[in-house]
C-alpha positions as CSV (number, residue, x, y, z in Angstrom):
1,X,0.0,0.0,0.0
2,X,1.3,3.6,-0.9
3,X,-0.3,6.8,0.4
4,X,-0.3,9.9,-2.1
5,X,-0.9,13.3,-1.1
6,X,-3.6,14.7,-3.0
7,X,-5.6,18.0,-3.7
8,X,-8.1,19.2,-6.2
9,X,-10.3,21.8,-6.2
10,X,-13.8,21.5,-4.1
11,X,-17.1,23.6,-5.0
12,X,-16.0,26.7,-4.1
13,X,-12.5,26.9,-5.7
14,X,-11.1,26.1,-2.2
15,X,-8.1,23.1,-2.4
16,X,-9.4,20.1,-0.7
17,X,-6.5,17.7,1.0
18,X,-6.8,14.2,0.3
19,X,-5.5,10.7,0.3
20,X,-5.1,8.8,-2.6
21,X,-4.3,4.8,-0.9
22,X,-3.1,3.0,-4.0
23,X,-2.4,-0.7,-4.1
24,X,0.8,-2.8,-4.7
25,X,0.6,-3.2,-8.2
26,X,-2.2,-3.0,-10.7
27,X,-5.0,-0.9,-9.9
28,X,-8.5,-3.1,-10.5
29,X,-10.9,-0.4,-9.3
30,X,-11.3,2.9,-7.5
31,X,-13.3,3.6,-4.6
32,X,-14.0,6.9,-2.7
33,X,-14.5,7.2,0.3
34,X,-16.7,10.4,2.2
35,X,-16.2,10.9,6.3
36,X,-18.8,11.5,8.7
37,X,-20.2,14.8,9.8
38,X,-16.9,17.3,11.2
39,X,-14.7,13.6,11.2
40,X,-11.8,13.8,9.1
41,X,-9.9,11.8,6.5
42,X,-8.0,10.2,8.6
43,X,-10.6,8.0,10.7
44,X,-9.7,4.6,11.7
45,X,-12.5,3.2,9.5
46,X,-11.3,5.5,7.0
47,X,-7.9,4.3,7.2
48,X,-8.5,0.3,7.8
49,X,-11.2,0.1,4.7
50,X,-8.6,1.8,2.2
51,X,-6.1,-1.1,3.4
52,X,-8.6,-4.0,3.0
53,X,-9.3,-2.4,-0.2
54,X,-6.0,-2.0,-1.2
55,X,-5.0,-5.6,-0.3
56,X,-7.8,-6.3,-3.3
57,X,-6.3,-4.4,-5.6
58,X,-8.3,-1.1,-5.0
59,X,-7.7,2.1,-5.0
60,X,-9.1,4.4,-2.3
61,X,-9.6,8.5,-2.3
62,X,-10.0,9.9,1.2
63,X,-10.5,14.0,1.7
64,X,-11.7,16.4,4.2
65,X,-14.7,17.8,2.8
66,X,-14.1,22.3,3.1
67,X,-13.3,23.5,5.8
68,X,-12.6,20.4,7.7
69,X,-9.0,19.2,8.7
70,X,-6.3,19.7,6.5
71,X,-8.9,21.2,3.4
72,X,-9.1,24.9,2.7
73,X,-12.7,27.1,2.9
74,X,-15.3,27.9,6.1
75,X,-17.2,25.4,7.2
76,X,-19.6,27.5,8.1
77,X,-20.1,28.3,4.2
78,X,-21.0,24.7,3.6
79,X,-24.2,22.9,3.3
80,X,-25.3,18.8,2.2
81,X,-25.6,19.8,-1.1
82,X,-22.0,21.4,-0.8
83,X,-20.7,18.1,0.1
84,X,-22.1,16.8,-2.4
85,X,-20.7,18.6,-5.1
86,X,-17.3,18.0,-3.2
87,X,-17.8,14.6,-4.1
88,X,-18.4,15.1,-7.7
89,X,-15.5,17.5,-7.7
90,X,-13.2,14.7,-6.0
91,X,-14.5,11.6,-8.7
92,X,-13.5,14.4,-11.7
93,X,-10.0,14.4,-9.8
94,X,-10.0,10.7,-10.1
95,X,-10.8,10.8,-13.5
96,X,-8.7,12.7,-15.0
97,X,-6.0,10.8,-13.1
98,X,-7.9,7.7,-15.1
99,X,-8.9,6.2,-11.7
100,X,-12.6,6.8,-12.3
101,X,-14.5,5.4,-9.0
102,X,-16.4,2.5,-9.3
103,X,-17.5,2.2,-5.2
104,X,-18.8,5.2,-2.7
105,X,-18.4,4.2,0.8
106,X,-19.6,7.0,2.9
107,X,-20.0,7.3,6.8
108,X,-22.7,8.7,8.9
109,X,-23.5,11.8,7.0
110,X,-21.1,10.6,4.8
111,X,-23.3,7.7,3.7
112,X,-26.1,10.7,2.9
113,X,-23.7,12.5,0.9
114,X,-22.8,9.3,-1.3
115,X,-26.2,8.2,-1.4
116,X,-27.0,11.3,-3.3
117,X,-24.0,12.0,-5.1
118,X,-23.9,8.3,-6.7
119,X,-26.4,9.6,-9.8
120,X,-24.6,12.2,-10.2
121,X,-21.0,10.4,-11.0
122,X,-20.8,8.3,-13.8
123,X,-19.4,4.7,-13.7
124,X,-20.5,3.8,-9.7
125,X,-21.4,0.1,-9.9
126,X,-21.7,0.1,-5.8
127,X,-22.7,2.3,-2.9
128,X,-22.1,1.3,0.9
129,X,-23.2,3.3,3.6
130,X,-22.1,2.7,7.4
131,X,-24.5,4.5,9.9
132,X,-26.0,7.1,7.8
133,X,-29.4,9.0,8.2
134,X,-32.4,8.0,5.9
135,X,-32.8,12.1,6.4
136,X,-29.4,14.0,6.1
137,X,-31.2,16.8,8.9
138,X,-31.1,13.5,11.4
139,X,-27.7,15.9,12.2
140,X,-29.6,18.6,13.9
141,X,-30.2,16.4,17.1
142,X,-26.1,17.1,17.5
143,X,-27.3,20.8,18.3
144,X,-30.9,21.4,19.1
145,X,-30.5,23.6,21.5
146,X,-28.9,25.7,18.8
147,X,-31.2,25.8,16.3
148,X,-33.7,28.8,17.3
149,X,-30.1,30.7,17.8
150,X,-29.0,29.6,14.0
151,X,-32.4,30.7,12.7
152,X,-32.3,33.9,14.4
153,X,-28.7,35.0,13.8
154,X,-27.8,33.4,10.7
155,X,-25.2,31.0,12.4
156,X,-24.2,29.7,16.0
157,X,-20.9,28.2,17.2
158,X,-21.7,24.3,18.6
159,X,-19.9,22.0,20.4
160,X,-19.5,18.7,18.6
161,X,-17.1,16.1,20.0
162,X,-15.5,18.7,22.0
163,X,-14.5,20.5,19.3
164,X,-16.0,24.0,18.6
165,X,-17.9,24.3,15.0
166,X,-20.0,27.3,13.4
167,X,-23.5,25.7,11.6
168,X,-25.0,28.2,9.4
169,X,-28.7,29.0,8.7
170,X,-27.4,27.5,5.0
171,X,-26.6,24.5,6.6
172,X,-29.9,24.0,8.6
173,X,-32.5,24.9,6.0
174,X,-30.1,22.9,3.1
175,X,-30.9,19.6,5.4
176,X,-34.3,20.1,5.9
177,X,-35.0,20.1,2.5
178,X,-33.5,17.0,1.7
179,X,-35.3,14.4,0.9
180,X,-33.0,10.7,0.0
181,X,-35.3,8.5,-1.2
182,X,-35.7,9.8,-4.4
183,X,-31.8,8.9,-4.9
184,X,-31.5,5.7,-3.0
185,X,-34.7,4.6,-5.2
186,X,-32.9,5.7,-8.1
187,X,-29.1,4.1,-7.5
188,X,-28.7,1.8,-10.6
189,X,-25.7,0.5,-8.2
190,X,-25.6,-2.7,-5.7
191,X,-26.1,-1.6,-2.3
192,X,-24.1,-2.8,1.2
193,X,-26.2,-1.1,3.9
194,X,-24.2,-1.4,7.6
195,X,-25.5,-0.3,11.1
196,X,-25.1,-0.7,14.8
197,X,-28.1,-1.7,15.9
198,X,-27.4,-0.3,19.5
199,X,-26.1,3.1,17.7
200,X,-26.9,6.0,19.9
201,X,-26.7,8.9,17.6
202,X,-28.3,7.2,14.2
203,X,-30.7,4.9,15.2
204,X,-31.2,1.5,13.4
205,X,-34.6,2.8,12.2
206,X,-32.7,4.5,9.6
207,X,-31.1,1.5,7.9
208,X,-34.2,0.1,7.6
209,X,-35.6,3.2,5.6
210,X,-32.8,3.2,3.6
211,X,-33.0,-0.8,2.6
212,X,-36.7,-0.7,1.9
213,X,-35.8,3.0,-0.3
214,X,-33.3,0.6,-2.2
215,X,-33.8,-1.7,-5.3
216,X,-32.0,-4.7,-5.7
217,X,-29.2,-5.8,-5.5
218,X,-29.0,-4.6,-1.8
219,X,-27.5,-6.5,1.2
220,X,-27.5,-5.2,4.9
221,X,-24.7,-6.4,7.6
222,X,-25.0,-5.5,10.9
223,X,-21.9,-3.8,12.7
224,X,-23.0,-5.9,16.4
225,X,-22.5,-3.6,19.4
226,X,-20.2,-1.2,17.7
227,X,-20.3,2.7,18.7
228,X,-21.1,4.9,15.8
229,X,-18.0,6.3,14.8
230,X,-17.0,2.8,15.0
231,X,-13.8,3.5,16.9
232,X,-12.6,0.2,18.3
233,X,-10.0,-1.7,16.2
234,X,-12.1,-4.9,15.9
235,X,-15.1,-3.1,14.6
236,X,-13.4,-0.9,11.8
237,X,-11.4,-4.3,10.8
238,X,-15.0,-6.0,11.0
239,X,-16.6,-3.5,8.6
240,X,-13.3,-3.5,6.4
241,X,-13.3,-6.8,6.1
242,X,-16.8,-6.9,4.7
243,X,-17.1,-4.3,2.6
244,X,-13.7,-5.4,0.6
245,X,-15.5,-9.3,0.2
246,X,-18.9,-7.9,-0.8
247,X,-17.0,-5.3,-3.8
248,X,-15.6,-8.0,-5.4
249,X,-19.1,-9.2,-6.5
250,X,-20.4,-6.1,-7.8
251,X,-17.3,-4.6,-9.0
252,X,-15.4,-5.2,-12.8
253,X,-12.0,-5.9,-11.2
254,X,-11.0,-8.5,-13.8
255,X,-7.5,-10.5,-13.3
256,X,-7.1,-11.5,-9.4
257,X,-3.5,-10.3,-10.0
258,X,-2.9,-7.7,-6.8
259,X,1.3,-8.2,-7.0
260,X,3.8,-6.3,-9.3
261,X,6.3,-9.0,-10.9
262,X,8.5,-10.5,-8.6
263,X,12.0,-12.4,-9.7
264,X,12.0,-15.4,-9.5
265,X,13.6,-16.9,-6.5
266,X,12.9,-13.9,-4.6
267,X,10.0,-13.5,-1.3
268,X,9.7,-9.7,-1.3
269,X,8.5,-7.9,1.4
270,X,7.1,-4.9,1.0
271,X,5.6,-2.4,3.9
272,X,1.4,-2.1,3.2
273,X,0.6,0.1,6.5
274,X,3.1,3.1,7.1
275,X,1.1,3.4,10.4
276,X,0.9,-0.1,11.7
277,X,3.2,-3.3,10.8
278,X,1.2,-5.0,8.5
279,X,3.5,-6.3,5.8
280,X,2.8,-7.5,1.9
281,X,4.6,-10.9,1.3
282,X,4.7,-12.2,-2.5
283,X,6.7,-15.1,-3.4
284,X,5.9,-16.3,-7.1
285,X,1.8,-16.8,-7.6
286,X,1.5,-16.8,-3.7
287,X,0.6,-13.4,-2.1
288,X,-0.3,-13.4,1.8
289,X,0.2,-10.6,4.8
290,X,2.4,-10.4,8.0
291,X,1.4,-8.6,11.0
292,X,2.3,-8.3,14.7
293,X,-1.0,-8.9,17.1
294,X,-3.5,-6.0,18.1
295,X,-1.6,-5.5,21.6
296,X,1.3,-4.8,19.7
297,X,0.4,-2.0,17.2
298,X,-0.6,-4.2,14.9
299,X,-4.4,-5.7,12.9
300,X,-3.4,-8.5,13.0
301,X,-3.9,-9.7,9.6
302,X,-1.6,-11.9,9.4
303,X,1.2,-14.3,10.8
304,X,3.9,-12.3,12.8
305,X,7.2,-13.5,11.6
306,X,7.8,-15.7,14.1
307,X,4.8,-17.4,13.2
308,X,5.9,-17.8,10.1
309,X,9.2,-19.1,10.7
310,X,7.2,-21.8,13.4
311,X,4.9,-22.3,10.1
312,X,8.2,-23.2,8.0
313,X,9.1,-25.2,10.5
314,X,5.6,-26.6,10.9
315,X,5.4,-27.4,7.6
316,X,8.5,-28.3,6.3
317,X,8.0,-31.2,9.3
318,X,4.6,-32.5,7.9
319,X,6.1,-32.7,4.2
320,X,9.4,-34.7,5.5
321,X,7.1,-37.5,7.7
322,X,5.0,-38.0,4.8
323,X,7.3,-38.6,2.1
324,X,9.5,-40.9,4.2
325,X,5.8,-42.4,5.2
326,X,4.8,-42.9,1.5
327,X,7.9,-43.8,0.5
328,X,7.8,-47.2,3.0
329,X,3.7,-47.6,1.8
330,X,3.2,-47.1,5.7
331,X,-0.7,-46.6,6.4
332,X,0.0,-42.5,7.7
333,X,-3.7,-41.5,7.3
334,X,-2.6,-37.7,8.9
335,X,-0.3,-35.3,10.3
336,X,-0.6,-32.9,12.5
337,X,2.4,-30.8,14.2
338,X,1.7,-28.2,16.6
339,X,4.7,-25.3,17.2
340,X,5.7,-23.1,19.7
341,X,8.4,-20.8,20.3
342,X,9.5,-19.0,22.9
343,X,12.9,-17.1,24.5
344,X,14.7,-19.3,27.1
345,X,17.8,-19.3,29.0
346,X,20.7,-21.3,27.0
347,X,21.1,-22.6,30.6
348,X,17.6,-24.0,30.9
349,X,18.4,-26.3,27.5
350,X,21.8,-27.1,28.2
351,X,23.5,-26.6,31.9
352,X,27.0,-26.3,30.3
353,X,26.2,-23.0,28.1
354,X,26.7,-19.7,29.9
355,X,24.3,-17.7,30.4
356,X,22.3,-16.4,27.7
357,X,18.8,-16.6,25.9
358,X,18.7,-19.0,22.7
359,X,15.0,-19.5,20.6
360,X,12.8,-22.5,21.7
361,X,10.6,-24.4,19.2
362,X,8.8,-26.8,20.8
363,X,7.3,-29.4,18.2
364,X,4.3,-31.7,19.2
365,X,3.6,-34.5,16.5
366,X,0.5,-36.1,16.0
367,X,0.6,-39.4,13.9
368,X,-2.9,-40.7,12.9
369,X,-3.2,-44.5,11.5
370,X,-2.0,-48.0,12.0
371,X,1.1,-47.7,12.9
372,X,3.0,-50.3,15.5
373,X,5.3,-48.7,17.9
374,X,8.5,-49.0,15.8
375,X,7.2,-46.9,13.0
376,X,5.7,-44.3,15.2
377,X,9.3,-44.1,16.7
378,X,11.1,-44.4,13.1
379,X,8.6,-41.0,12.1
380,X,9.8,-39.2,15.2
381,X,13.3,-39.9,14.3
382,X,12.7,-38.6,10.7
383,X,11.4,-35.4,11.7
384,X,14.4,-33.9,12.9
385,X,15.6,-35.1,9.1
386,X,13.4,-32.1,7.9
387,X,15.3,-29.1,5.7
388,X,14.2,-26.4,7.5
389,X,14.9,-28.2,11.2
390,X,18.9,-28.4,9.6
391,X,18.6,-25.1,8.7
392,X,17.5,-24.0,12.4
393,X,20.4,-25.9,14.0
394,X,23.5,-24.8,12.2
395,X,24.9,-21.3,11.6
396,X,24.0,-19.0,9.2
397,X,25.1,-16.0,7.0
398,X,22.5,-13.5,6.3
399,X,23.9,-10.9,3.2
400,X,22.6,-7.6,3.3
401,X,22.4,-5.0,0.7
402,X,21.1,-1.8,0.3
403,X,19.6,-1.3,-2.7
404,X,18.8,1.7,-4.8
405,X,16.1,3.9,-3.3
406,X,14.3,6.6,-5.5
């Protein structure tokens, strides 16, 4: 995954900053993405969608709609139908770059925004909203106690997430005349619909309003017990996970081919997260992710790398017992070899080492079949036979070379 910085120019001439998440290798689609109401670009949802995508061979475009974090303009000069037309403005951006979208996924008010903006942009083939409104003025509730003072003066200064905002009478009246259903009637693109049903600030009510608004094809998920910025780890990775599964159905990606061409002989390991660990591994056809665990910074994608050097191991032992098994016609119905490693004391595996900390695999081998005792034995003997078991024991020389970096 690379991350470009990127800025076009939004409805009012003002220079909206944006994320352009492109994938290792061949682009297959492009997919934009709108925020919720005053979030940012830079959302976890935001961030862990754009890498699911990406890991499909998708391209994702993130901005802050004007006047929100790093995008020029007021805020207080925008309106629905402004963000809107930022959303147009952002798919001719795309365009001319010849990244055309394909997929709107749009958050909160967000999810509004691309609901209506998906007729106006030519070439979407799939819409998904997470915790939008049915009724974009659903946003009000945020500052009722403001509204009478907006209407009066023209605009008021509200406190949204602890952050101070000025909502102008534009804004208010803009909202209120709103009307979705129209659009979401009218999409001519699949639909993934994805609530909370426990959300506190859009109620579930309004996915419901939306899917019955829809045509087919239209699919709902439900996002369990997740708050509606959807701000734990496990929930964004959830609803990434999901989205990236359902667009490959409804989207023309054509050859699975995610990788750039890789010598042959050569695992490359390329970084896919600048923000995390999460690491894209391609060897030959094979593509697959490394990761650390959640606890450690990490999503948790994929193997850490000593899982993957346990797997080796692992595997490498499997392969060995059952050629030598086949070889003999021995009746080996299955293998099974469990690894762990951890960091011990030299002096806990041998007494006579000084002290120091050496790498423990700990192999447990399960041998299902007929096999008399002697066999059993002869298959535990042959495992420490296995390639990758040598390679563990002896020394090594590892080469390294720096390359030339642009």
């Amino acid at each position: 995954m690379t991350t470009e910085k990127f800025e076009f120019e939004g409805h009012d001439g003002s220079m909206l900053a944006a994320r352009l998440d492109l994938p290792t290798g061949r682009v297959r689609a492009t997919a934009l993405f709108a925020h919720c109401f005053t979030c940012s670009k830079d959302i976890l949802p935001a961030r862990r969608i754009a890498q699911r995508l990406n890991a499909a061979g998708i391209a994702v475009l993130r901005f802050d709609f004007t006047g929100l974090g790093h995008s020029e303009g007021e805020f207080s000069n925008t309106t629905f139908t402004s963000n809107v037309e930022d959303l147009t403005k952002a798919a001719q951006a795309l365009a001319a770059r010849d990244l055309g979208p394909a997929l709107l996924i749009g958050h909160s008010l967000g999810g509004a925004a691309v609901l209506k903006a998906a007729g106006q942009i030519g070439g979407i083939k799939a819409v998904v909203t997470l915790g939008a409104p049915f009724a974009p003025d659903h946003v009000t509730h945020n500052f009722a106690d403001k509204l009478d003072e907006i209407t009066r003066d023209g605009s008021a200064e509200v406190n949204l997430g602890g952050r101070t905002f000025t909502i102008g009478r534009d804004f208010v009246e803009d909202i209120r005349a709103e009307s979705l259903k129209p659009a979401i009637r009218d999409l001519h693109a699949a639909l993934l619909v994805m609530h909370a049903p426990r959300d506190a600030v859009v109620g579930i009510d309004n996915a419901e309003s939306i899917f019955r608004a829809a045509k087919h094809p239209k699919s709902f998920v439900t996002l369990d017990d997740a708050d509606h910025l959807i701000s734990r780890g496990e929930d964004a990775e959830y609803a990434a996970s999901v989205i990236a599964a359902w667009a490959e159905r409804y989207l023309d990606l054509g050859s699975a081919e995610t990788t750039e061409a890789v010598p042959e002989g050569v695992l490359r390991v390329r970084e896919a997260d600048a923000e995390g660990f999460l690491q894209d591994v391609s060897h030959g056809p094979h593509h697959l992710y490394a990761d650390e665990p959640v606890d450690f910074g990490g999503t948790n994608r994929g193997l850490s790398p000593y899982g993957f050097l346990s797997a080796g191991l692992g595997a490498c032992t499997s392969m060995t017992i059952r050629m030598y098994a086949r070889r003999k016609g021995w009746p080996l119905k299955d293998i099974q070899v469990d690894v762990t490693h951890a960091k011990v004391h030299a002096k806990d595996a041998d007494p006579d080492t000084p002290p120091q900390k050496v790498d423990e695999f700990i192999r447990k081998i399960t041998l299902t079949g007929d096999l008399d005792a002697e066999q059993r034995q002869r298959l535990l003997e042959i495992a420490d036979k296995c390639p990758v078991h040598k390679t563990l024991h002896q020394d090594n020389r590892i080469v390294t070379e720096l390359t030339h970096t642009a």
